[in-house]
C-alpha positions as CSV (number, residue, x, y, z in Angstrom):
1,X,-1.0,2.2,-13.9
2,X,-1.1,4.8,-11.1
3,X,0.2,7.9,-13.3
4,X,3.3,9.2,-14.7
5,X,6.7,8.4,-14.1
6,X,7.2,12.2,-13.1
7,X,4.5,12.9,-10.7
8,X,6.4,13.8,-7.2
9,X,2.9,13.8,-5.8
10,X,1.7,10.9,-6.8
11,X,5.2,9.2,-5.8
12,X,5.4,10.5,-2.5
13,X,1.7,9.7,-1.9
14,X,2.3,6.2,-2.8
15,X,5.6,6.3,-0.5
16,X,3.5,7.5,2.3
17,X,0.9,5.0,1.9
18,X,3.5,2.0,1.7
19,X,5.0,3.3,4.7
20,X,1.9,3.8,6.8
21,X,1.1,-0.1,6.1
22,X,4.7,-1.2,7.4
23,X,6.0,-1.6,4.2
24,X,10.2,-2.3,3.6
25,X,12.3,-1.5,0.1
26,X,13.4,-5.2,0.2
27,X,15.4,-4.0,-3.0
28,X,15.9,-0.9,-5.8
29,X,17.2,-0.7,-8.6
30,X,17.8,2.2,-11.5
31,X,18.9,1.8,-15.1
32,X,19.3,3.8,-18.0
33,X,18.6,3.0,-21.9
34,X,19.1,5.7,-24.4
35,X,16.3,8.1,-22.6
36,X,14.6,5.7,-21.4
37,X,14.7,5.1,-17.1
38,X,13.3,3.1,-15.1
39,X,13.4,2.7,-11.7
40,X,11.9,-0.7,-9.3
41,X,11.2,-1.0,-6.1
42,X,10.3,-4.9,-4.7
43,X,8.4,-4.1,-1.7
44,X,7.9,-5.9,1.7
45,X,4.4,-6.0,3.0
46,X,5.0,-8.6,5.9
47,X,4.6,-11.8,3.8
48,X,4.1,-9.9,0.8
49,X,6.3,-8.6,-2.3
50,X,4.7,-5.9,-4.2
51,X,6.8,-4.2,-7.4
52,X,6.9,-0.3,-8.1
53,X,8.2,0.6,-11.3
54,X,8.7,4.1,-13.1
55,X,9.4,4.2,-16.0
56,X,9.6,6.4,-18.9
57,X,7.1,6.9,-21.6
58,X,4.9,4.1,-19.3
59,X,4.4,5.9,-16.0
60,X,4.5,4.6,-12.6
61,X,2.8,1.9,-11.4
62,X,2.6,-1.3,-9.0
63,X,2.2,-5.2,-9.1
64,X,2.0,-8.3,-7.0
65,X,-0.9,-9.9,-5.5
66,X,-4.4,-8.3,-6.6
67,X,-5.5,-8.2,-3.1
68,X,-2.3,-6.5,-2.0
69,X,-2.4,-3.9,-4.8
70,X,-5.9,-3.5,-4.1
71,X,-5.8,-2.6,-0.7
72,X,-3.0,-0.3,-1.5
73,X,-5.4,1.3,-4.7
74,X,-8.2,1.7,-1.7
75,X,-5.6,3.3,1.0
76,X,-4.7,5.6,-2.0
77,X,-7.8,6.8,-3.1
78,X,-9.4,7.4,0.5
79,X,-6.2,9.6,1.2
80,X,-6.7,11.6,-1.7
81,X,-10.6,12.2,-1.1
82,X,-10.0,13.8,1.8
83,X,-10.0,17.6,1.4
């Protein structure tokens, strides 16, 4: 789990970060349940597929391939150390 669902920050950062490792939006999709939404993202990283999902009441967060999610975790984290 990165964080919630609603943090713009935290969504752009991740957007940014993707983005600056060549990433693609291979596909997206939205849905709606009651007040419930979630949103995923399946995510090209070259050979890769990572998954970004938001969702309500959950928060926002990624999957695929531990070292792929890692080194996106690391990218993440040294970005945000930086004053």
């Amino acid at each position: 789990m990165l964080g919630s669902e609603y943090d713009d920050a935290l969504r752009q950062a991740l957007m940014d970060c993707l983005a600056s490792l060549g990433a693609d939006i291979a596909a997206r999709q939205w849905g709606l349940g009651g007040a419930q939404i979630i949103e995923t993202m399946k995510i090209s990283l070259g050979r890769d597929l990572i998954v970004v999902e938001a969702e309500t009441y959950v928060g926002l967060s990624i999957s695929g391939d531990a070292r792929v999610v890692e080194r996106v975790a690391r990218l993440m984290a040294a970005r945000s150390a930086k004053p």
